[in-house]
C-alpha positions as CSV (number, residue, x, y, z in Angstrom):
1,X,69.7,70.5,37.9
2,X,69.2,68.6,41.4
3,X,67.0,70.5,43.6
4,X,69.1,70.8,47.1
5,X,68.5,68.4,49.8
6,X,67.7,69.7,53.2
7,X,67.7,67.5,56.4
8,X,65.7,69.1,59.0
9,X,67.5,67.4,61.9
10,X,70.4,67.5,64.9
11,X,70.7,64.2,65.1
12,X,74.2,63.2,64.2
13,X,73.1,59.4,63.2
14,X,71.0,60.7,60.4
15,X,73.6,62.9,59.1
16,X,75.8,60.6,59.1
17,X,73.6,57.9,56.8
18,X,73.0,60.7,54.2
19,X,76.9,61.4,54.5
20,X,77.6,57.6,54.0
21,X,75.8,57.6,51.0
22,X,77.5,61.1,49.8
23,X,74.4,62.7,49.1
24,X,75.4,66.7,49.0
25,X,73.0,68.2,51.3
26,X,72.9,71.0,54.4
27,X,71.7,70.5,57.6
28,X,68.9,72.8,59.5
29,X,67.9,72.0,62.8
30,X,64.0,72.6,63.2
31,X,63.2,74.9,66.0
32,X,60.8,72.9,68.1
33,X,60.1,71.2,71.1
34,X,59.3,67.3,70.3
35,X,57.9,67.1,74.1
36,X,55.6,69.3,73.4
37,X,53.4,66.9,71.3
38,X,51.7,64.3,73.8
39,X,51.8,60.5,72.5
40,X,47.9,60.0,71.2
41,X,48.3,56.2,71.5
42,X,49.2,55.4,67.7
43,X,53.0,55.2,67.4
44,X,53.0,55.7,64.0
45,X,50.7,58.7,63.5
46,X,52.6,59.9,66.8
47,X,56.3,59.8,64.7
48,X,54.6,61.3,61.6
49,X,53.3,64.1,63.9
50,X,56.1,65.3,65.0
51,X,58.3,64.9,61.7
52,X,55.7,66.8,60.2
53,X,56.1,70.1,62.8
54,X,59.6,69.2,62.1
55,X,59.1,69.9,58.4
56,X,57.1,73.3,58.3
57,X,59.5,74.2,61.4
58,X,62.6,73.9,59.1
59,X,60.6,75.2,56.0
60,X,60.0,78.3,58.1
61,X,64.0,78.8,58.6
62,X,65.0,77.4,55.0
63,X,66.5,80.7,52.9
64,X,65.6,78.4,49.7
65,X,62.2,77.9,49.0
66,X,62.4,75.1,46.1
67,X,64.6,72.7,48.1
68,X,63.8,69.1,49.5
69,X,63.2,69.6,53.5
70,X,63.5,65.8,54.9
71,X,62.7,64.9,58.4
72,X,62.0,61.8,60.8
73,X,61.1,61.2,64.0
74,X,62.2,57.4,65.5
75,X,60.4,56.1,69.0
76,X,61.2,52.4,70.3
77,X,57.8,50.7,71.1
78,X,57.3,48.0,73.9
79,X,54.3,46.6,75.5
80,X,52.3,49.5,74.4
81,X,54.1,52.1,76.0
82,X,57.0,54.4,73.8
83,X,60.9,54.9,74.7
84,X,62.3,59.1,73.2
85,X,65.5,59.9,74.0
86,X,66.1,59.8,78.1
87,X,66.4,62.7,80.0
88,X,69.0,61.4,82.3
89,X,71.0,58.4,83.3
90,X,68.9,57.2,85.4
91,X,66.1,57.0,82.8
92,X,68.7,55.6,80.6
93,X,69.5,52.9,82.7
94,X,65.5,51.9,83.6
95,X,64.9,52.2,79.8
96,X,67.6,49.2,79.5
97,X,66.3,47.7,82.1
98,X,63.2,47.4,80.6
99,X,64.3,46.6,77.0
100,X,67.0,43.7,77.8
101,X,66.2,39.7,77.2
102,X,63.0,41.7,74.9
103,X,62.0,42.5,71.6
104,X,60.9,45.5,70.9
105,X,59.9,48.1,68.0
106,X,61.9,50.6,66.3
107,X,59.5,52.6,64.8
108,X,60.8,55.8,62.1
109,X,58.8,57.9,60.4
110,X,59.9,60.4,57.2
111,X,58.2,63.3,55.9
112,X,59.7,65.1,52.8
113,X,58.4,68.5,52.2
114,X,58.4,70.6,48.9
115,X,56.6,73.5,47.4
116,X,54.4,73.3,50.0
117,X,53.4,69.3,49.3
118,X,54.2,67.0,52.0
119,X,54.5,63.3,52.1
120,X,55.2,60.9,55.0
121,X,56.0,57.6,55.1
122,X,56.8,55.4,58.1
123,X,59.2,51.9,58.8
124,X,59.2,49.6,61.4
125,X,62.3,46.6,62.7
126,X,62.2,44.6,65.6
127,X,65.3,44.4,67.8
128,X,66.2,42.0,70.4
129,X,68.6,42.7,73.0
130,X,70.6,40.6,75.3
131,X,70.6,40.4,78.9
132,X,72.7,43.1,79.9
133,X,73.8,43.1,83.1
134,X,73.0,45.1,85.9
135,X,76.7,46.3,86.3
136,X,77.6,47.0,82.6
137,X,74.4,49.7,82.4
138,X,75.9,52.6,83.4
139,X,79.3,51.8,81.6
140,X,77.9,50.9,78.6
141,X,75.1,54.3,78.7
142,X,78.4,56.4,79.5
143,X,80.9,54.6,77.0
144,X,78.8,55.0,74.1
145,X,77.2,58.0,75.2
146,X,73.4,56.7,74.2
147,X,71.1,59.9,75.8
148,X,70.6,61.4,72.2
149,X,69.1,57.6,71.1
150,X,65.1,56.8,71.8
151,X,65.9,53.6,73.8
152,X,69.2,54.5,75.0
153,X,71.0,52.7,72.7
154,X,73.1,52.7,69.7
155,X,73.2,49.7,67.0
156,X,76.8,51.2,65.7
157,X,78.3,52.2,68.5
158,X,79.2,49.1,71.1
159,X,75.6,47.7,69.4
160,X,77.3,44.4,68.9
161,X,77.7,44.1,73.2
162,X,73.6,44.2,73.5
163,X,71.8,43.2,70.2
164,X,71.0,39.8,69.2
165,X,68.6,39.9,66.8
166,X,67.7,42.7,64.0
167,X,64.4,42.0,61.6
168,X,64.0,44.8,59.6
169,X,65.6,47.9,58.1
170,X,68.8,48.6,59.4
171,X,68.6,52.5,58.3
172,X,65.5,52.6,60.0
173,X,66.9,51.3,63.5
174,X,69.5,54.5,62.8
175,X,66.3,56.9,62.3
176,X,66.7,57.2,58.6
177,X,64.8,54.3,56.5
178,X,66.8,55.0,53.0
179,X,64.2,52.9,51.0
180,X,61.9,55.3,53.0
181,X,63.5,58.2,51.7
182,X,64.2,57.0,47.8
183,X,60.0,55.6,47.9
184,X,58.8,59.6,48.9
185,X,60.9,61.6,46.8
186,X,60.0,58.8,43.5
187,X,56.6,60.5,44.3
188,X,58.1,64.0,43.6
189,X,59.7,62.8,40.6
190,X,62.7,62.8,42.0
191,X,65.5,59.3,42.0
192,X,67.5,59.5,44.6
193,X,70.2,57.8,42.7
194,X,70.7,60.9,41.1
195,X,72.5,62.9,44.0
196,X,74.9,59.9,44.5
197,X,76.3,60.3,41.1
């Protein structure tokens, strides 16, 4: 019998992915306060930080104790400094300001939590966007409606307007590395080709 898959996250991108792939699973959004955690200068042990509280957040509101809790947390990295989710247009806008005619990181990291053993694992893509110009900014934040995305962006929604290169895991860029994912649970024993059967 498959053990039930929990996703520990509101984001509608990773839902999505695990619904793409039909993998049965339920959805708990963790309780917690990702700005909270300051950023200790190491993207990666940053994003497995927070997916982590994620994980004993969710485990704390799960009603079934042997299930799979999965959870990520996904930061864009440029020049050192890290791009969440803005807080408002404006941000938005200065965030794609910044990120245009560059290459940057997409950084996601996944933590998948049972019986109490926890494993992380992290991915990284560059993207390159195009110039986007001053005037399409706040059309194209509004249009696609990008202040739930770190970066303020979206590869599948009007993506094809601003990206001109991807190296890397798609997946990953959506804040849900699959290979990520099928790697962690392997260590639990578990193939995820079993739940898309």
């Amino acid at each position: 019998m498959l053990l039930p898959l929990v996703l520990g996250s509101s984001s509608r991108r990773r839902k999505a992915i695990l619904e793409d792939f039909r993998f049965p699973f339920t959805v708990v959004s963790p309780n917690f306060d990702e700005r909270k955690v300051a950023f200790c200068g190491d993207p990666i042990a940053y994003t497995q930080k927070l997916a982590t509280q994620k994980a004993y957040a969710v485990s704390a509101l799960s009603s079934d104790s042997d299930c799979i809790i999965i959870t990520a947390d996904t930061i864009v990295v440029y020049e050192g400094h890290i791009f969440n989710k803005p807080q408002d247009k404006v941000e938005a806008i200065d965030m794609l300001k910044t990120l245009r005619n560059q290459t940057h990181t997409v950084i996601t990291s996944l933590v998948v939590l049972h019986n109490k053993k926890l494993l992380k694992g992290s991915e990284s893509s560059e993207v390159s966007l195009t110039m986007i110009p001053d005037h399409r900014l706040e059309s194209y934040i509004e249009t696609v409606g990008t202040l739930s995305n770190c970066g303020a962006y979206d590869l599948c929604n009007g993506g094809g307007l601003i990206f001109k290169k991807i190296h890397g895991c798609f997946y990953n860029i959506q804040g849900l590395p699959i290979q990520t994912l099928k790697y962690l649970l392997e260590e639990f024993n578990i193939d995820l080709w079993d739940y898309s059967a």
